[in-house]
SERO-4910 file (N, C-alpha, C, O; in steps of 0.05 Angstrom, whole numbers):
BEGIN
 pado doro    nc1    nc2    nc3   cac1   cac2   cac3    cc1    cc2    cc3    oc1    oc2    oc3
  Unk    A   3961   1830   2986   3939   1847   2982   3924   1853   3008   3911   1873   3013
  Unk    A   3927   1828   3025   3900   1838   3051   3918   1856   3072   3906   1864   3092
  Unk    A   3945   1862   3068   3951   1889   3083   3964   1903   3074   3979   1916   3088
  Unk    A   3963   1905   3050   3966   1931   3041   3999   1938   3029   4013   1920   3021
  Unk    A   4006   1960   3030   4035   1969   3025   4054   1963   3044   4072   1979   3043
  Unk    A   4057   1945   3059   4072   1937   3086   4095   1946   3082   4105   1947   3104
  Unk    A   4115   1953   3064   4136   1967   3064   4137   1992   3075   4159   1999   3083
  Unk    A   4112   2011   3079   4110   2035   3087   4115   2021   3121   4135   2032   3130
  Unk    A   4105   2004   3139   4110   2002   3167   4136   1985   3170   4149   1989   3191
  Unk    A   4148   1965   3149   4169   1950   3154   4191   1974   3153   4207   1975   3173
  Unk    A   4194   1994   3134   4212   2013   3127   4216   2035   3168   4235   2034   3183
  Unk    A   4196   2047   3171   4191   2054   3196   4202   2041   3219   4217   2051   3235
  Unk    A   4196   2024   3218   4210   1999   3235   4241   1994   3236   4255   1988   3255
  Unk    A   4249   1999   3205   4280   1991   3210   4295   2019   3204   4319   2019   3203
  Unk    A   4277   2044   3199   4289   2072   3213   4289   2071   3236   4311   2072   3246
  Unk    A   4268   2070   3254   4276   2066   3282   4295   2054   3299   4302   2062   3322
  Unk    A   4305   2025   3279   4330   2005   3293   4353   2023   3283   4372   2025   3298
  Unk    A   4355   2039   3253   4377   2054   3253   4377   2080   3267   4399   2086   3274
  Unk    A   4360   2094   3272   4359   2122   3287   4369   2115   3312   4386   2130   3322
  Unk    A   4364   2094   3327   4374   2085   3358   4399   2074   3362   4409   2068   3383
  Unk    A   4410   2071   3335   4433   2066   3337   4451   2090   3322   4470   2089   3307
  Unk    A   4441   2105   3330   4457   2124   3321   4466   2143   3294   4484   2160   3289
  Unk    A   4441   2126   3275   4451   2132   3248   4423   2143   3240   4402   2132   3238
  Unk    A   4433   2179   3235   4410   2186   3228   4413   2203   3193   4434   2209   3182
  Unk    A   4387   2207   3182   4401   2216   3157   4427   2231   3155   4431   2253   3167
  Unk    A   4448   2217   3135   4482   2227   3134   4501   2231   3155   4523   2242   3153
  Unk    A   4489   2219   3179   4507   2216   3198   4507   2183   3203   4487   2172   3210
  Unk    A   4528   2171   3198   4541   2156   3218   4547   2132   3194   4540   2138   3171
  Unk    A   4558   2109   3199   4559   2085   3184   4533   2087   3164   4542   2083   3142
  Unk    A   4514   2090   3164   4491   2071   3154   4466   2097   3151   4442   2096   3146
  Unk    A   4487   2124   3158   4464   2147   3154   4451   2140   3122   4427   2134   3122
  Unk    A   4467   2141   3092   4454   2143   3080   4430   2122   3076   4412   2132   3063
  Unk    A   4428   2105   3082   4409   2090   3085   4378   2100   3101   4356   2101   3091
  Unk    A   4388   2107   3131   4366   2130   3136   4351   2151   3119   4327   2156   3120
  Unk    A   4369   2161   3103   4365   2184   3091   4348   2177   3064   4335   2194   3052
  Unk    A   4349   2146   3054   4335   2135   3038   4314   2127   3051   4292   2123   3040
  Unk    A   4317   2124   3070   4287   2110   3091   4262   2130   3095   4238   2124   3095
  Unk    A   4277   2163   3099   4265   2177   3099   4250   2193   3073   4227   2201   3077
  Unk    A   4261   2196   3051   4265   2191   3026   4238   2184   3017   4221   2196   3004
  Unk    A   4238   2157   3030   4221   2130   3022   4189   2143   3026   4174   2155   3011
  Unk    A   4188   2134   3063   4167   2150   3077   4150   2177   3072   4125   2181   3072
  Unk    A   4171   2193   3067   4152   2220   3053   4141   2221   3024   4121   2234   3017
  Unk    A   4157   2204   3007   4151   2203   2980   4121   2193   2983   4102   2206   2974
  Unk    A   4119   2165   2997   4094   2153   2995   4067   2168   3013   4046   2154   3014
  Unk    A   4068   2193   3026   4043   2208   3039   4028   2223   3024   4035   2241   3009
  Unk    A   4010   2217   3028   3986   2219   3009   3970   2257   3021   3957   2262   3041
  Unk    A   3978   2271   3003   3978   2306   2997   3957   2314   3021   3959   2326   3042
  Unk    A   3941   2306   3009   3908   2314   3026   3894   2304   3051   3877   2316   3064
  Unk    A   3906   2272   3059   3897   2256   3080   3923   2257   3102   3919   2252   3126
  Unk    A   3949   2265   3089   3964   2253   3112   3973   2229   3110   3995   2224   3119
  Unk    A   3958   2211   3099   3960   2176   3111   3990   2159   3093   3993   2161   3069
  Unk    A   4003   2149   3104   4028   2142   3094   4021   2126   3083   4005   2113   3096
  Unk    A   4027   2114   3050   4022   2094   3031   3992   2081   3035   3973   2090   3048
  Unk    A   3992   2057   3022   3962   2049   3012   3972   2018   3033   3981   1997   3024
  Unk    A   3969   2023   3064   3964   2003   3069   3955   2006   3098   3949   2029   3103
  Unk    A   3953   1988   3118   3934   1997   3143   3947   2025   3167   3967   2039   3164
  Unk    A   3931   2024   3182   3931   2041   3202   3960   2035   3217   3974   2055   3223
  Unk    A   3968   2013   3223   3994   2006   3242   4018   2018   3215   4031   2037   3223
  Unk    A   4022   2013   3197   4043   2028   3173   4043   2056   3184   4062   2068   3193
  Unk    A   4015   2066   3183   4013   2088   3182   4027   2098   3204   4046   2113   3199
  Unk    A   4022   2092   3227   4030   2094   3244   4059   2089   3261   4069   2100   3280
  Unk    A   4063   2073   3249   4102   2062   3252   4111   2086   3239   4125   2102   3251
  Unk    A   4103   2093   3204   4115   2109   3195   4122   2141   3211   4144   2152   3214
  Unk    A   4083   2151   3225   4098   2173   3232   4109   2175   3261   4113   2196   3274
  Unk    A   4115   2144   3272   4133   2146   3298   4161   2160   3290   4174   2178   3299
  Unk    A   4165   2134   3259   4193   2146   3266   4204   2160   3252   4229   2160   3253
  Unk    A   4188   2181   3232   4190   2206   3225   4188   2227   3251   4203   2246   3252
  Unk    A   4175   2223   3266   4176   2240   3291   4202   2230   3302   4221   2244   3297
  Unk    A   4207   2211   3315   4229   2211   3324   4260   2216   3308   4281   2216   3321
  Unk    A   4257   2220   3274   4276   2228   3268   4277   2270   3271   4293   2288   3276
  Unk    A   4255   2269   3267   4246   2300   3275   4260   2309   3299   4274   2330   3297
  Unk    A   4259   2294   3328   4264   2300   3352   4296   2292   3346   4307   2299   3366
  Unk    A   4309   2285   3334   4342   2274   3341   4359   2297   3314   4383   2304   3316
  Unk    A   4341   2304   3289   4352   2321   3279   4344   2349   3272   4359   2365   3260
  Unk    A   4321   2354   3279   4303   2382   3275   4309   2382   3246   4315   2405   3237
  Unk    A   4307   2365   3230   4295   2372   3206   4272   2384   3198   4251   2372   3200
  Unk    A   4273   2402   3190   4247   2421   3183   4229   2407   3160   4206   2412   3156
  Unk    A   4247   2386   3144   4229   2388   3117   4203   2368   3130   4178   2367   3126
  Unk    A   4222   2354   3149   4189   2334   3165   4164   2355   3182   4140   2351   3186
  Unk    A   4177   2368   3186   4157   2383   3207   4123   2385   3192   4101   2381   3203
  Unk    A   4126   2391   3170   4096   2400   3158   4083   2379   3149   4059   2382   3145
  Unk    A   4100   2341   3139   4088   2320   3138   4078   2312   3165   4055   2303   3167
  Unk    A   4093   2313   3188   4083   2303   3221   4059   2325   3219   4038   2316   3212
  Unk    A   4061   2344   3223   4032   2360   3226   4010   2361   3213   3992   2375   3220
***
């Protein structure tokens, strides 16, 4: 309870260890998993604030690292209007 949804920054975290290795949504060994990671991340952003799930500022923040950096490696459009 005292931090919150921590799956929203743990999830972020281990998109990042798969995006650097090469596996980005539906590409590679372990894409679909990305693609659930990402999945994950957008499902839980909250319409009106932006803020990724119900837990602190660092989640928040892991999450939209590595939504941006999946942004920068695949130009997925559907992220573009959650990052902004």
């Amino acid at each position: 309870d005292k931090y919150g949804q921590v799956a929203v920054g743990k999830t972020g975290l281990c998109l990042l260890a798969f995006l650097g290795a090469g596996h980005t949504p539906g590409v590679g060994e372990h894409g679909a998993v990305a693609a659930r990671a990402v999945d994950f991340l957008l499902s839980v952003q909250d319409d009106e604030s932006g803020h990724f799930g119900d837990g602190l500022a660092y989640s928040h923040g892991i999450a939209t690292y590595a939504l941006a950096e999946c942004f920068a490696l695949t130009r997925d459009e559907r992220l573009r209007a959650p990052l902004e």
